[in-house]
N, C-alpha and C positions, 0 to 999 in steps of 0.2 A: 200815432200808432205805427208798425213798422212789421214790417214780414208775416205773410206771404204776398198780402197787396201790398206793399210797399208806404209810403208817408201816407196819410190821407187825416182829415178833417173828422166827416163826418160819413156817417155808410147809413144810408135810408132809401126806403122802397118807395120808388115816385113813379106817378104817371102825369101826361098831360091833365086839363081839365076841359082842352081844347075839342069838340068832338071833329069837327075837321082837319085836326091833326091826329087823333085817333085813328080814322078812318083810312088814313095811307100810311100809319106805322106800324114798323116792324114789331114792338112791344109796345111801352107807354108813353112812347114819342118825347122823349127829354130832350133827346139832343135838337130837333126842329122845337118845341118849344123856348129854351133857353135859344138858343138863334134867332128866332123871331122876338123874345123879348130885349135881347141885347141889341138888335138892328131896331125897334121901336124905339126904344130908351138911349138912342145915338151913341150906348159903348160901342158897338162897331158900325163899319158904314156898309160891311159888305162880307162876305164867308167864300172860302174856297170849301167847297163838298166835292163827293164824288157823284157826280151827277144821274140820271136818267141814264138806265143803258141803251147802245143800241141795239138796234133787231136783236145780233148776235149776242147780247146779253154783256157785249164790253163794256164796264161804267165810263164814262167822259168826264172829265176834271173839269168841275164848273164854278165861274164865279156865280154868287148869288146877292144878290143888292135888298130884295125885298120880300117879306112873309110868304106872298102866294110863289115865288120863286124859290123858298125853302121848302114849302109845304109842297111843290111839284115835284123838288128831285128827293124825298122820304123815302127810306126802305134801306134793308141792305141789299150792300151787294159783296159776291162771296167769289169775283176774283180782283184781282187788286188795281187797283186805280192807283196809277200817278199822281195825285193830286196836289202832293207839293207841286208839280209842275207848273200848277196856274196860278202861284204865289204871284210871279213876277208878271203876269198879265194882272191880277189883282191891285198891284201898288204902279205899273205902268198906263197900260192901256183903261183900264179906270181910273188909278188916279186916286183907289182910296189910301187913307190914312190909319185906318183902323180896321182890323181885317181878324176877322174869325177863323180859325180851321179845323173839321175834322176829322181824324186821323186815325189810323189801325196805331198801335203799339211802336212797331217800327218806326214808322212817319213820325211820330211824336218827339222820340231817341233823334233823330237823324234832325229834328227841326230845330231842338233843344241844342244842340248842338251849333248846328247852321247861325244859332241866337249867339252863341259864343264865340264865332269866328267873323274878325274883322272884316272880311271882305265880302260876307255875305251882310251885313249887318243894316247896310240900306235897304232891301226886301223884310228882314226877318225883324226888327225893332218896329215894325207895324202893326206885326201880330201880337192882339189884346187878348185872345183867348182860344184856348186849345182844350177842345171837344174829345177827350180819344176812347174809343170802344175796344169791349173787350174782344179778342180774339187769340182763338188758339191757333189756326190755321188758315192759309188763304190759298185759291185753287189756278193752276193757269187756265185759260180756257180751251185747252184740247183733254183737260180732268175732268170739265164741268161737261163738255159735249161726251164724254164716256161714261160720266153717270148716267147721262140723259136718255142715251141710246143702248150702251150694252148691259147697262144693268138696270135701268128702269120701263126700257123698249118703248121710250119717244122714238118720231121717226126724226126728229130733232132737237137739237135745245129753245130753237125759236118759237117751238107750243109751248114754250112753257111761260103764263103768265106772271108765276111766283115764284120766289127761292128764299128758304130760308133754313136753319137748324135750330132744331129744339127735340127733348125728349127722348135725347141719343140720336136723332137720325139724320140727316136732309132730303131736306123736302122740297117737292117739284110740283107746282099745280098747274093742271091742265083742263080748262074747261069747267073748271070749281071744284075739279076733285084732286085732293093730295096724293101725291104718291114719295111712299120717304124709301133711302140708303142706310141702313145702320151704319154710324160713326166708323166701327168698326172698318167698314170694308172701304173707307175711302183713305185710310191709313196708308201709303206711299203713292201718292196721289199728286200730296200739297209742292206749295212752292218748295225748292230746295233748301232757302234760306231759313224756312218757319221750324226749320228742326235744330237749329243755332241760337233761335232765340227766347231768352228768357222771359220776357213779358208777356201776360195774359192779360191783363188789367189798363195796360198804360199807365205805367206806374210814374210818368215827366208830364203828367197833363194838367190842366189848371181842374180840370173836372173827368171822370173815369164813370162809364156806364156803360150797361149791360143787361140781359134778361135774365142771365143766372144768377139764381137765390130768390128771385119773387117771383109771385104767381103770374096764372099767365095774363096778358095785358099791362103789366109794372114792368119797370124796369129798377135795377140792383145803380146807386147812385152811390160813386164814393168824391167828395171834395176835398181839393189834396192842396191847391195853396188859398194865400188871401184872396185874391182876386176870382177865384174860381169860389171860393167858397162863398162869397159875399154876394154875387150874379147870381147863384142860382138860391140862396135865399130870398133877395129882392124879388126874382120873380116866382118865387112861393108866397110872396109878403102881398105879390100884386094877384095873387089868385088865378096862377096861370100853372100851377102845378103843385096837385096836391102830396102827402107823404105820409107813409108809414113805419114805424122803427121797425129797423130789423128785425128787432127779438119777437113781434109780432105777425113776422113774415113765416112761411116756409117754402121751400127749403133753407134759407137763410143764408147767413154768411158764410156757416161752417162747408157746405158745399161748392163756394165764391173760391173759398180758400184752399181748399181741396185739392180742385183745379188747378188754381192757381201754384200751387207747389208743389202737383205734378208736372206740368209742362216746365217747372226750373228743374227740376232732378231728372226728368227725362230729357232736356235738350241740355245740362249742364253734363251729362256723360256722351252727350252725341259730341260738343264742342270737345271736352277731351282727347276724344277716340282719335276725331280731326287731327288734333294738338299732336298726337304723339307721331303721325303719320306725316306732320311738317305740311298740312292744309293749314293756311292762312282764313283765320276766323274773325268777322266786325270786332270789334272790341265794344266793351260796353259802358253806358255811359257812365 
């Protein structure tokens, strides 16, 4: 199938069946379930994630070797991690062979890439599977400290024990109680770049997920090659993540899609505008 998400397989509402991966996920924990079965079942030895943040809410590029090290850095995080960065401590200073990664959109384009160019190609022919979440936007953190304080009146971002978006808003929990931004008002906010690029979905991943399109607790799973497609059935097959078809979901696809083909006709006339102005725009993959 092909446009607005791009190639994919298969599109089904899944969650763990893990409850201790439930219980530290952002929605229904696909991508640390699928990581923890791929590191069980020795397809990879090890995953670059974006780790635990610190105090100040930075995520850390981390490698991760083992289940309870996948299941400790779960969650999102919504300003951007380097995470390609810890590819080459991955296949160096560990030493693995087989290496997991999960990736915003961007990351995915730029790794797919990286896979094609000869001289990156000792790092990146390690990588056996590419995890990539959806994403419309990502925030630097002097956005994420202005949501926090001047428009949700933290007296910083470090009360805040949660972050997440859903429901049009973002959300900030402090103390067990939420407090959300309409979508709306964090609109010139995001990174510079997020307004150049076309993907919502991760449309270069071996597997693509998200919480839009299923309820809440699920997560929206698209599988887009063989290898992505056959992982995460095997570990449906071994009962570590159950599913539902789309058409039994709601919101469903058509909302996945939505999205999805707005943020190309909105950042496909942002790259234009650039174009005519003689800004130099990524090219795509």
């Amino acid at each position: 199938m092909k446009m607005p998400l791009g190639t994919y397989k298969e599109a089904l509402s899944a969650r763990s069946t893990e409850q201790k991966i439930l219980d530290v996920s952002q929605d229904g924990g696909i991508v640390s379930a699928l990581l923890c079965y791929a590191l069980d079942e020795g397809i990879i030895e090890g995953a670059v994630v974006a780790g635990t943040p610190d105090e100040n809410w930075r995520p850390v590029p981390t490698v991760v070797t083992s289940s309870d090290e996948v299941i400790a850095a779960a969650g999102t995080k919504y300003s951007m991690s380097p995470t390609l960065s810890a590819l080459k401590e991955a296949t160096r200073q560990y030493g693995l062979e087989k290496v997991g990664v999960v990736a915003t959109p961007c990351q995915v384009q730029g790794l797919r890439k990286a896979k094609a160019y000869p001289f990156t190609r000792f790092v990146t022919e390690k990588v056996n599977l590419i995890i990539g979440i959806y994403c419309m936007e990502n925030f630097p953190m002097a956005s994420l400290d202005t949501f926090a304080t001047a428009k949700l009146g933290f007296d910083s971002l470090t009360e805040a024990s949660k972050m997440d978006i859903g429901k049009g808003k973002f959300w900030l929990t402090k103390d067990g109680e939420d407090k959300g931004l309409a979508i709306k008002e964090t609109h010139g906010y995001e990174q510079a770049g997020c307004n150049v690029c076309q993907d919502y979905v991760a449309e270069w991943a071996d597997v693509s997920t998200g919480s839009v399109g299923s309820p809440d607790g699920w997560s929206t799973v698209l599988t887009r090659t063989d290898d992505g497609d056959s992982i995460f059935k095997a570990a449906v097959d071994a009962g570590l993540i159950e599913t539902k078809p789309m058409d039994d979901v709601k919101p469903g696809l058509p909302l996945l899609e939505k999205l999805a083909k707005g943020k190309k006709d909105k950042n496909t006339k942002e790259r234009e505008r650039r174009a005519k102005m003689g800004v130099r725009i990524p090219t795509i993959y």
